[in-house]
N, C-alpha and C positions, 0 to 999 in steps of 0.2 A: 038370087039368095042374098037376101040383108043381113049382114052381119054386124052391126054397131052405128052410131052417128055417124060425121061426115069424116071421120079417121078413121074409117075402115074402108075396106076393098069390096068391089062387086067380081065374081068371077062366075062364068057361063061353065054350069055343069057338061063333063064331058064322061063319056064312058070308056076312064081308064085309070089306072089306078093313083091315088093325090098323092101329092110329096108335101110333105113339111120342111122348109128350107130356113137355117137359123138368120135372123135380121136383127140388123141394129135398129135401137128406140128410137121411135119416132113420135112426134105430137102432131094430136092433131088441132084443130080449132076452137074444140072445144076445151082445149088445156089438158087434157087426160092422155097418154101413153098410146099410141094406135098398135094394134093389135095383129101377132102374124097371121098369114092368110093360106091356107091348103091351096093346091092349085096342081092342074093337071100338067104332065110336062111341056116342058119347055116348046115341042113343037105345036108351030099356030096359035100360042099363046097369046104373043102380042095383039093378036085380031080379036082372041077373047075376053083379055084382060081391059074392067075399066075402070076410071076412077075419078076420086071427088073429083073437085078444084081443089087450089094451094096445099094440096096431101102431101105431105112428107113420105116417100116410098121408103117401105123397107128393104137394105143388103144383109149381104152376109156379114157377118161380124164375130160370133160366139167360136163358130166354125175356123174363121180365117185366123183367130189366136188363136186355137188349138194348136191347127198348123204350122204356125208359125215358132210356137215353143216347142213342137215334137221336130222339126229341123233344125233348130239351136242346137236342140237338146245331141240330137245326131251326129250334127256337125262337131260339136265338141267333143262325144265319145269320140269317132273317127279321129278327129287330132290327136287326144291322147293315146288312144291305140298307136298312132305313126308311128309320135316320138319316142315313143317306150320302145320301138325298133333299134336294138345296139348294133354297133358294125362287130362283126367278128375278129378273130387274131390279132388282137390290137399288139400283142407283145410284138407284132411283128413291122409295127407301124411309127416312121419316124416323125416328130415333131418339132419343129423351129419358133422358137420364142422371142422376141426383141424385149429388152430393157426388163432382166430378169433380176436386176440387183433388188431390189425391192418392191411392195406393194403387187397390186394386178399379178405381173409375171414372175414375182419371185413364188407368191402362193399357187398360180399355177403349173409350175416346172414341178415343184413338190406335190400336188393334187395328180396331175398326170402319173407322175413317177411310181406314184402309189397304185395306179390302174393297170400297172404294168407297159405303159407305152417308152418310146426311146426318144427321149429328151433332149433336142440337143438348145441350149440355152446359151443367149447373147447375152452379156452384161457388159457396160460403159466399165468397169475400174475391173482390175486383178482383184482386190478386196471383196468385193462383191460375190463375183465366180466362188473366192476359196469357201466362203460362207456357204454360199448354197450347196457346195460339192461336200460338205460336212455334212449337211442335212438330209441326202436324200442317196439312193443306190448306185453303185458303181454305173448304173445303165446310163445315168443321166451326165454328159458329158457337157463342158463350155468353152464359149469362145470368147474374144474380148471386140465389142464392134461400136462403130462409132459412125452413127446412120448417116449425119450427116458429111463425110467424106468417102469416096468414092474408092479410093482404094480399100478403104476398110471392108467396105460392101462387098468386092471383088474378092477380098483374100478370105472374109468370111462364106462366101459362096462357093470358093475350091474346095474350104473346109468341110463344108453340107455336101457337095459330090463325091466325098472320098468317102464319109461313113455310108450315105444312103446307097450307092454303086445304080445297080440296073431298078431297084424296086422303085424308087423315084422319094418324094416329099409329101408325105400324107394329109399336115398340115403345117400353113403359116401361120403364125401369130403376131400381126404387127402390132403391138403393145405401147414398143415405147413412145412418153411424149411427155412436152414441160406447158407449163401455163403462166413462165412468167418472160419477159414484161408484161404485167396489163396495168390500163389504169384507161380514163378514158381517152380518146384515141386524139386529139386536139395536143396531151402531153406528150405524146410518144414521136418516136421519127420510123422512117422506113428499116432503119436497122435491126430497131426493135419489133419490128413486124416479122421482118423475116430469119431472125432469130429464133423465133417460134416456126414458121412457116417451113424453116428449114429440117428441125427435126416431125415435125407431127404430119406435114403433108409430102414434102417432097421427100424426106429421107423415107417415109411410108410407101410412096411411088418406085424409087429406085432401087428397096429392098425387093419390093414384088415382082417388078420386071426381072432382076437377077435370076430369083428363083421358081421365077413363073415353067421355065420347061420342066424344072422337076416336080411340080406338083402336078402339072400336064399329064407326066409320065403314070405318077401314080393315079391319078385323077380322084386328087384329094380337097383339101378344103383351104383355103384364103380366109381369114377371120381379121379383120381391121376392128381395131378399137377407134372408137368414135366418139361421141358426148353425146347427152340430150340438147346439149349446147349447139351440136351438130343440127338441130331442130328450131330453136330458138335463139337469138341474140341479143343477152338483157346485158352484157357490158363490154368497152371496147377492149382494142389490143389483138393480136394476132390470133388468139386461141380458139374463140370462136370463126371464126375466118379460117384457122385452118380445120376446122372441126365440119366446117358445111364442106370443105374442098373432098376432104375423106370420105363424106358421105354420096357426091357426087360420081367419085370415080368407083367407090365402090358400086355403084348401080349401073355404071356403064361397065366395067370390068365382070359382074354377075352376069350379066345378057350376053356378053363376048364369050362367055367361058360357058357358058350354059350347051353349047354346042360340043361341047370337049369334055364334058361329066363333068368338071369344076363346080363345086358350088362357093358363093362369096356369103356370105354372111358380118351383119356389122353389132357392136355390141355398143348401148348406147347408157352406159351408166349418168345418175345422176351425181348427188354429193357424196362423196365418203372420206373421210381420212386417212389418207396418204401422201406421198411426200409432194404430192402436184396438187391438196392445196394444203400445203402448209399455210397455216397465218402470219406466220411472223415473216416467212421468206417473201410472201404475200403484200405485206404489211411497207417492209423494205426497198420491196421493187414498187409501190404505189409511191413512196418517200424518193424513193430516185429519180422516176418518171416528173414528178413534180419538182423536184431541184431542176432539172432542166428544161422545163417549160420556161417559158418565154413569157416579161414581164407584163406583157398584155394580157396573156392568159393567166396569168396568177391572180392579177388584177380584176379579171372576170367571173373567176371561180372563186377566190378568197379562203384562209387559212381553215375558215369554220368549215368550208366542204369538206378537203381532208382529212380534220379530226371527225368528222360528224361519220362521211364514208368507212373509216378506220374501225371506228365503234362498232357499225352496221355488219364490221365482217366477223367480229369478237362473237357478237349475238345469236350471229349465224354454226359458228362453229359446234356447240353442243346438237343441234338439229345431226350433224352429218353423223353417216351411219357408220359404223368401226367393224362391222361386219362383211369384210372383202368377198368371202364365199358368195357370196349372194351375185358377184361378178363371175367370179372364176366357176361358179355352176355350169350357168351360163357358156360360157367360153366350152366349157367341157362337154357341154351338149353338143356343143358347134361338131365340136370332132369325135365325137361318139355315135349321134344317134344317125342311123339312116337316111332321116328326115328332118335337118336340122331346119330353126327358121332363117327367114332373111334378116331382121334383125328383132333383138334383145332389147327390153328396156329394164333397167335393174334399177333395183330401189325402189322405196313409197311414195319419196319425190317427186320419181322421174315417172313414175305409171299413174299417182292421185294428180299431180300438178302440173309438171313440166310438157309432160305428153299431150293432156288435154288443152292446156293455153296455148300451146301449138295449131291445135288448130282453129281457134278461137278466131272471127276477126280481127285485122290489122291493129282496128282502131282503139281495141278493146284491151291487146296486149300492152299498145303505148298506154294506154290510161293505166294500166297496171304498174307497166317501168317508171310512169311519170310519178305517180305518187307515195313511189315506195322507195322511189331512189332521193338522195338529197340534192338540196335545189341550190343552183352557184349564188353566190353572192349577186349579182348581175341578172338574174331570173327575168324575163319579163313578167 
């Protein structure tokens, strides 16, 4: 049976019933669309099936999107179903927060409190604690810790075994963390590295190992605050470096604990205003870091880098978002829903920009950093 010029199909009639199978457009020699072809099933096909030369064969196509948006389509109702799973009795579930003076932790100690959960909040200053304990229910109790010493962490971890007793630690919240010194990393010394290091990664470490049995106990939730910084590294200084370090142990710490009902979860916000990036304190520590550079590097980088950089961060600041909730949702998910994720990417930033340049080729994100950053004097 002929069915059209030389972009069409011959097929050997058989006695049993045709299938029409949906295929993608094809041309054939003559310049015109080739046309789909009925044909008996599949078996012993290929011994009856024959065709031009240089033919374009028709696949599936029409068919395979179908499928392919009614599985998105699926796979998303089913997510949202998960997460919409709350854990029960929270009144009866306690929570531990680092660096609750302000910003992140201080909105979430009061988000929580309001859920009804038992709040027990770390803040760096007495001032801080009295503030928060004004604003929120007797339930919500504090302590005063200071991550980076070790006693602190000690005597705030007898303090978390005396309220929580046999029920255990439902969740951690490792919160706290600074971002300054930075500047780029040629100005800085190893002090100022681990300055930073000290409280975002290791004081992050040594809080968790503390109170890793009681969350054991309860087999509750571990929530690290992370960066999208934690993903990318567009400038130097300890912060992103401890931001990949968090991110790393978080994924080995999630796998380990996975055997024990723990779940780890990391929360990866982009820019917002709060006190980690102030600009001016920003501003300050780039003016210090550059005072004690070394007259070679001054002489490499030149005055015009520093004001030009300075500028860059002024510009920047109206972008960043003042809407903290949009973290502390987040975070509240970690420890409510059933099925919380592994991690959060918060903000417009971090989900249209930061996320996607990430995984963007190497060579693609330097050409990014190179021409959006300002050039030293010295430039080749």
């Amino acid at each position: 049976m002929h069915l059209g010029p030389e972009s069409t199909l011959l097929t050997k009639q058989v006695n049993r019933p045709n299938l029409r199978i949906p295929c993608q457009r094809a041309w054939g020699l003559d310049g015109k669309p080739a046309r789909c072809v009925s044909f008996s099933p599949l078996v012993g096909t290929l011994g009856r099936l024959q065709l031009y030369p240089n033919l374009s064969v028709c696949v599936p196509c029409k068919a395979m999107w179908l499928c392919l948006v009614v599985l998105l389509g699926l796979y998303h109702l089913l997510r949202w179903y998960r997460e919409r799973q709350a854990v029960s009795h929270l009144w009866d579930k306690y929570v531990f927060i680092t660096g609750c003076d302000s910003g992140f932790g201080n909105l979430l100690a009061r988000q929580l409190d309001l859920r009804g959960l038992r709040v027990l909040a770390a803040c760096l200053t007495e001032k801080g604690a009295q503030q928060l304990r004004k604003q929120t229910s007797d339930r919500l109790e504090t302590v005063i810790l200071d991550v980076t010493k070790t006693e602190s962490i000690a005597a705030a971890t007898q303090w978390v075994k005396e309220r929580v007793g046999d029920r255990g630690l439902w969740g951690l919240v490792n919160n706290v963390g600074i971002s300054i010194p930075t500047a780029p990393s040629e100005w800085l010394t190893k002090q100022d590295f681990m300055k930073i290091l000290d409280v975002n990664l290791l004081g992050v470490i040594e809080v968790t190992l503390s109170l890793l049995p009681l969350v054991r106990k309860a087999r509750g939730r571990v929530v690290n605050v992370s960066s999208i910084m934690g993903r990318i590294s567009l400038f130097g200084g300890g912060y992103c470096v401890s931001k990949y370090g968090v991110e790393a142990f978080s994924d080995s710490l999630r796998r380990e604990l996975s055997h024990f009902g723990v779940k780890v979860a990391m929360i990866e916000p982009g820019f917002f205003s709060t006190n980690i990036t102030d600009v001016e304190a920003f501003s300050q520590s780039v003016r210090t870091a550059w005072d004690q550079a070394s007259p070679e590097v001054k002489e490499l980088y030149g005055e015009t880098f520093v004001s030009t950089f300075l500028e860059s961060l002024e510009t920047l600041k109206p972008r960043w978002s003042k809407n903290l909730s949009l973290v502390t949702n987040c975070m509240e998910h970690t420890l409510t829903a059933c099925h919380p994720r592994t991690r959060y990417s918060c903000g417009w930033d971090a989900k249209l920009f930061y996320l996607p340049m990430s995984y963007m080729p190497t060579f693609l994100v330097d050409f990014v950093a190179y021409w959006s950053s300002p050039r030293p004097a010295q430039a080749l």
